[in-house]
C-alpha positions in Angstrom: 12.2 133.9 235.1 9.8 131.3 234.9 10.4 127.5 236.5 11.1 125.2 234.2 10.3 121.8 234.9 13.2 119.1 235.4 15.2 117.4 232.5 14.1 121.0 230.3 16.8 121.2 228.5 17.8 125.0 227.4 19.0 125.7 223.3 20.8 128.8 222.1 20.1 129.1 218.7 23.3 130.5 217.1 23.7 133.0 214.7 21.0 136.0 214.3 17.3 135.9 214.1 14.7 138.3 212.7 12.6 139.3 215.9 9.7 140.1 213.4 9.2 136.4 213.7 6.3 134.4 216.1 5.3 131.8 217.4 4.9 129.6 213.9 8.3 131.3 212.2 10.3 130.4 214.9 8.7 127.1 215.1 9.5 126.6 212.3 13.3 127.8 212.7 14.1 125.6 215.2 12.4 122.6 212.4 14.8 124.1 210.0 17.7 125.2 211.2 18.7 123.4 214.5 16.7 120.4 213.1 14.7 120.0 216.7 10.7 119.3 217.8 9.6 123.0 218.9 6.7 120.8 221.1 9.6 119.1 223.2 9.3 120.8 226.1 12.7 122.2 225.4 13.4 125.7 225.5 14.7 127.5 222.7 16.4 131.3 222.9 16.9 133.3 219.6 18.3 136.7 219.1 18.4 140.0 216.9 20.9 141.5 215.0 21.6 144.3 217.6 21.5 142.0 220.3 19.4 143.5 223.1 16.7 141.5 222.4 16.0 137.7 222.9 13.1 135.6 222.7 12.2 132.5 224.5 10.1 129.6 222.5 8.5 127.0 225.0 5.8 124.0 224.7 4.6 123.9 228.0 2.7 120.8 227.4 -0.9 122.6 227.1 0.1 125.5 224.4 3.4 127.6 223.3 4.7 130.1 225.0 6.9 133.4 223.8 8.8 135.5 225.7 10.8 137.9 225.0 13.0 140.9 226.7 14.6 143.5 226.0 17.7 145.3 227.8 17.7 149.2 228.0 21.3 149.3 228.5 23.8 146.7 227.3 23.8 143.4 224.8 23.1 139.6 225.6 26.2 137.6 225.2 25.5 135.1 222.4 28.1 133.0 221.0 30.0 133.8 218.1 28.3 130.5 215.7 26.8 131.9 212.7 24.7 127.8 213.0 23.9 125.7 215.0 22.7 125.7 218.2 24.0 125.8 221.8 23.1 123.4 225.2 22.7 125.7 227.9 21.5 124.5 231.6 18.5 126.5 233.2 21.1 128.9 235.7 23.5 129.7 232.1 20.1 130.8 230.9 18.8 133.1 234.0 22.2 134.7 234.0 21.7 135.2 229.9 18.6 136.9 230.6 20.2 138.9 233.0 22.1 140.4 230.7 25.7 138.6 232.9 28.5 136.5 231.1 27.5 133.2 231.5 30.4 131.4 229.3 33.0 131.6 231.9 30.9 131.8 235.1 32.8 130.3 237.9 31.9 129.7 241.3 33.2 131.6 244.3 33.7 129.3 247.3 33.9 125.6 247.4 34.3 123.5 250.3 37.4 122.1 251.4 36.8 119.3 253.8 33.2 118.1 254.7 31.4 118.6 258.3 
């Protein structure tokens, strides 16, 4: 996964995508359709109709960057929206990519008392 820097903030673009689209389609999706500036700095995550594929839109600052994966085995949980678009923060989005449920993650110890 790659670093993003501080204050990125992550959106889920809800709904389905066609995964034929680039770097200038999606641009112009996330224009469109979740009304944001695609040269934010923000990143923005789209999906296809079968849902084991996602792709990542990024302005780095210097050019824009697309990434995309696919799972061999499974589906990404996406929200059930057919618009709009989801805030998710930079560890929801690792665990996305990873393929894990990231609505409901919860953590697994917490401290009591302090030291």
């Amino acid at each position: 996964m790659i670093g993003l820097p501080t204050g990125t903030r992550v959106w889920l673009a809800a709904g389905l995508t066609d995964m034929r689209r680039g770097f200038d389609g999606l641009a112009a999706s996330v224009q469109s359709a979740l009304t944001q500036d695609p040269f934010s700095g923000h990143v923005f995550v789209f999906r296809g109709r079968r849902g084991d594929i996602v792709k990542l839109l990024w302005w780095d600052g210097q050019g824009m960057c697309l990434f995309a994966k696919r799972l061999e085995k499974g589906r990404f949980i996406w929200p059930l929206a057919n618009s709009g678009s989801i805030s998710l923060t930079p560890a929801q989005l690792s665990m996305l990519f990873e393929g894990i449920e990231w609505r409901m993650s919860v953590r697994t110890w917490r401290p009591t008392i302090s030291a």
